[in-house]
N, C-alpha and C positions, 0 to 999 in steps of 0.2 A: 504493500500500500504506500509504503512510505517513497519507493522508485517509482510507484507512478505519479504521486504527487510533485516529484522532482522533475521526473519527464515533460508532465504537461506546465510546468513553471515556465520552464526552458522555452516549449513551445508559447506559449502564453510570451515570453520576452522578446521571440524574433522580431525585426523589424516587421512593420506594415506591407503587403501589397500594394504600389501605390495609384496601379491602373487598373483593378479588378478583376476578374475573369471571364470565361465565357458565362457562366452563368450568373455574376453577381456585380455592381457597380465598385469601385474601388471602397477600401475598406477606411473609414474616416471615424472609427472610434475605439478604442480598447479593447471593446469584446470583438467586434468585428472579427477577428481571424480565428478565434477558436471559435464560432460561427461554423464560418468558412468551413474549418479543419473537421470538426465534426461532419458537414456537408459532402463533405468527400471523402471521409472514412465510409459514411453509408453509401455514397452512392456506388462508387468501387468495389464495394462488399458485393454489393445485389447487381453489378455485373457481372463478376467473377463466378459466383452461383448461377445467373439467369445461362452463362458461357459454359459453364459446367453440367449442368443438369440438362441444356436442349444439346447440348454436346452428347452427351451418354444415351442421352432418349437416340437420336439420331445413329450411334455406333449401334445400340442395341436393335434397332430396326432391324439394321442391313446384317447382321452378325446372328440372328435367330429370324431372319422371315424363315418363312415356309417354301420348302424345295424339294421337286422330284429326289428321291433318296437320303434326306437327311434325316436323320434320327433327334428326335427329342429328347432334348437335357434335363434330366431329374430335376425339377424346383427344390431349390434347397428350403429348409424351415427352420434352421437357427445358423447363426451367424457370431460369436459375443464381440468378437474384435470389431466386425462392421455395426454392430448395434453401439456397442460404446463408443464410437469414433463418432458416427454421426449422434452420438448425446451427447458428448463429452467438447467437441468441436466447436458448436454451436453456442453453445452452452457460453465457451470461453470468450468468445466475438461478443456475445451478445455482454459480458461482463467490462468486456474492452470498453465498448459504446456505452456503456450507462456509465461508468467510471466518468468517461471524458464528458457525458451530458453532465454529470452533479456539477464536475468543477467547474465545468464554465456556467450553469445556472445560477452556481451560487457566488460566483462572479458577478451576475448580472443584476441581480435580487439585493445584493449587502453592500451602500456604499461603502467609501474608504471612512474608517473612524479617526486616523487620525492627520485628514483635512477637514479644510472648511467646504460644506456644501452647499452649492445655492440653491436654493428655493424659488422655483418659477411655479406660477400657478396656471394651469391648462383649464381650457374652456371649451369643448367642442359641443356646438349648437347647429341647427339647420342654417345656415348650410358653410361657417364660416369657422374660423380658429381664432380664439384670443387669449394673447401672455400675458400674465400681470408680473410687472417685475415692482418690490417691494424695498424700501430702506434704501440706506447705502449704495452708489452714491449718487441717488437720487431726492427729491426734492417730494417725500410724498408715492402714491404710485404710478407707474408708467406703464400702459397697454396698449400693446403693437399686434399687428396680425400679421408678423414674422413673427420667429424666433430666432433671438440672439445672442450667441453662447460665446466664451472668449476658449482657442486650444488649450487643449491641455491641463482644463481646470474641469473639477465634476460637478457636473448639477443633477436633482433632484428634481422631478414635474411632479407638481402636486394635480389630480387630474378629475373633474367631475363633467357632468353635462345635465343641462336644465329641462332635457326634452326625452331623445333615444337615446340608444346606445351608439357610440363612435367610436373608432377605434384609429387610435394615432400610429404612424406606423413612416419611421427614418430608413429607406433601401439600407443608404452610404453607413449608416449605426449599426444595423443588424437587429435594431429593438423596436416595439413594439408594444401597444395596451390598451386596452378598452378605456374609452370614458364612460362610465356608470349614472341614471341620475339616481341621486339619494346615495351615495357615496364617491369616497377619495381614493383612487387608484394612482400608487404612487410607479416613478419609474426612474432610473439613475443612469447617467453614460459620462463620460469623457471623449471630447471630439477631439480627434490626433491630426485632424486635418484640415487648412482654411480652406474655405471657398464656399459654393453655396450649394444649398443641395435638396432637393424635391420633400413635402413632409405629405402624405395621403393619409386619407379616412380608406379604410380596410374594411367596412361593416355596411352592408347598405341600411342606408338612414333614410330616404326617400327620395321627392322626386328629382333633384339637384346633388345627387350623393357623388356625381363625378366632377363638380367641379367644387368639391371639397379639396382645393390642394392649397400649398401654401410652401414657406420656403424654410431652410436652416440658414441662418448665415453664420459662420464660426469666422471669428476674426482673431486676429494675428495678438493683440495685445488690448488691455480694457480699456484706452482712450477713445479707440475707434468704437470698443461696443458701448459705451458708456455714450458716446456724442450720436450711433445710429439710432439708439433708443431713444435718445431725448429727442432728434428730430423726427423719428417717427411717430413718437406717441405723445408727445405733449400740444397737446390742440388749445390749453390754452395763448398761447402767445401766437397763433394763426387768425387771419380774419374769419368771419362769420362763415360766409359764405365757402371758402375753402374748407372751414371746419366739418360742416355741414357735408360735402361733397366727400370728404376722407370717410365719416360716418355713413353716409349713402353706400359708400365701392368696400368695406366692413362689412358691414350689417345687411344693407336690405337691395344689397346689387343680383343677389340670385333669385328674388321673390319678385322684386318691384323694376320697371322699367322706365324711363325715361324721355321715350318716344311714341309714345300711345300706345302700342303692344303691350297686347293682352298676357301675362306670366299666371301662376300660384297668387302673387295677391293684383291689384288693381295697378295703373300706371299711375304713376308719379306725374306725368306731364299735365298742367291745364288741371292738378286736383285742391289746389289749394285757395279757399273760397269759393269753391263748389257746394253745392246742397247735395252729397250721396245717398242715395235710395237704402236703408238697409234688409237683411233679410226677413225683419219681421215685420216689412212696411212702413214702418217710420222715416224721416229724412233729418240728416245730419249736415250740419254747414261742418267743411274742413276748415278749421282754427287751431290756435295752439292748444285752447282746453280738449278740442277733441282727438288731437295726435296727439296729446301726452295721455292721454286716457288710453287710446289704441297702441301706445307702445308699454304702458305700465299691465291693460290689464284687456290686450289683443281680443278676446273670447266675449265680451261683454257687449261686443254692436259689433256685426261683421255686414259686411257691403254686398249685394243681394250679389248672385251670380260666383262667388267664392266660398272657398271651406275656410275653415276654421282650424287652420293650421300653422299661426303663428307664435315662433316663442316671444314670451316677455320680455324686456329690455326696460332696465335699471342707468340712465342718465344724470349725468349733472348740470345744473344750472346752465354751465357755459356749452353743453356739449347739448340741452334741447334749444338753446338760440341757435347755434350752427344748425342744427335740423329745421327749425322754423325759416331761416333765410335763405336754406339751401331750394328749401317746398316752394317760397315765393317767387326763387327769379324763375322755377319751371311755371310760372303760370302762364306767359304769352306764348 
């Protein structure tokens, strides 16, 4: 136990892959290669076998068909060296593979205890991503629909969702995890490598679940992530109208549209100081009492002709003026 613990150490320390494989994007976090290594212990196993065994099927065809004059071979009915080999064989592979699954699970599962780990909070909602990054060295919180992580340092995702289930899933990391609502699914990595890299929902969540995607950006040192975060998610030092249009391409770019086209909820163009019909016959002027009521609490007046399929959304002050002046200049 204690050489294979040293063996898979050793593998665990080689350098990175730093172009991928055939089958997998280049590996750009920690676990990534015992991944990988795992990945190809199996798959190599269940050739060798699949080569072996249509191999024998195939010798045994031609070596006992049926032929004018040949005589038939006693079927033998015990064997113990062939019965132990194929128990005993199997048996040890299969001890191989679970050995190297624990170690890199439990790799993946236990950050390091003795660094600091950041704490990002994960949000996956119909049909968008959002990071809350918290303290230090920021001014308050800051929420981006990137995520952005400095190399070489490890963070923790703290991870729920308000609606379905979602499942956050890094190619280039190798990790992967449900967002649950009504719990915290946590998840840990270390990114070894800058650059930006694809982040997907894994789960179908419904009707927009493909353009569930988003981005990793892992930067080189914390000035740069510390200055991308503050410019991407601090809306308040942006004008109204800008603010307003960041929250729009966020939040309600997969539901609502902009050019009269019919989506999941109603178009945004031409909706604001309209009288809307709702499904229960009633008529609603679009105002700010009545968007903050449709984003605080979606299900309570819905607009005739659409389902009732949007999540709530929790705003600040400065962040429903942006959405108010963003709704006004589509009016003409």
């Amino acid at each position: 136990m204690t050489s294979m613990t040293g063996l898979l150490g050793i593998i665990g320390s080689l350098p990175l892959a730093r172009q991928g494989s055939f089958w997998f994007p280049p590996q750009a976090s920690s676990v990534a290669a015992g991944t990988d290594l795992l990945y190809d212990i199996i798959l190599w196993l269940c050739v060798a076998f699949f080569v072996a065994i249509c191999g024998a099927t195939a010798l045994f065809v031609v070596k006992y068909r049926k032929r004018p004059g040949h005589k038939e071979e006693k079927t033998a009915t015990h064997n113990l060296m062939m019965e132990v080999t194929w128990s005993v064989v199997p048996l040890a592979l299969l001890m191989v593979v679970f050995g190297i699954s624990m170690y890199w699970y439990l790799e993946m599962i236990n950050p390091p205890k003795d660094e600091k780990v950041y704490d990002i909070t994960v949000r996956g909602q119909k049909w968008v991503w959002s990071f809350k990054y918290d303290g230090d060295p920021f001014d308050g919180q800051m929420v981006t629909p990137t995520l952005h992580v400095i190399k070489d340092q490890p963070y923790r995702l703290v991870m729920d969702s308000p609606d379905v289930i979602h499942s956050m899933y890094l190619p280039a990391f190798r990790v992967k995890q449900d967002c649950v609502p009504g719990r915290y699914n946590k998840l840990w990595f270390r990114p070894t490598m800058a650059g930006e890299f694809p982040l997907y929902c894994t789960e179908y969540c419904g009707d927009d679940h493909s353009n569930m995607i988003t981005t990793v950006i892992v930067h080189e040192d914390a000035n740069s992530w510390r200055d991308a975060i503050i410019k991407e998610g601090d809306l308040k030092n942006k004008p109204p109208l800008e603010r307003g249009q960041i929250i729009y391409e966020r939040n309600c770019k997969t539901c609502h549209t902009v050019d009269g086209k019919k989506s999941t909820g109603p178009s945004f163009k031409g909706i604001w100081g309209k009288e809307e019909e709702m499904s229960d016959g009633s008529k609603v002027l679009v105002d700010e009492a009545y968007v903050r009521e449709s984003l605080n609490e979606p299900g309570k007046r819905i607009v005739k002709g659409y389902p009732n399929s949007m999540t709530p959304f929790k705003f600040q002050d400065h962040e429903y003026e942006g959405i108010f002046a963003y709704l006004k200049s589509l009016k003409d």
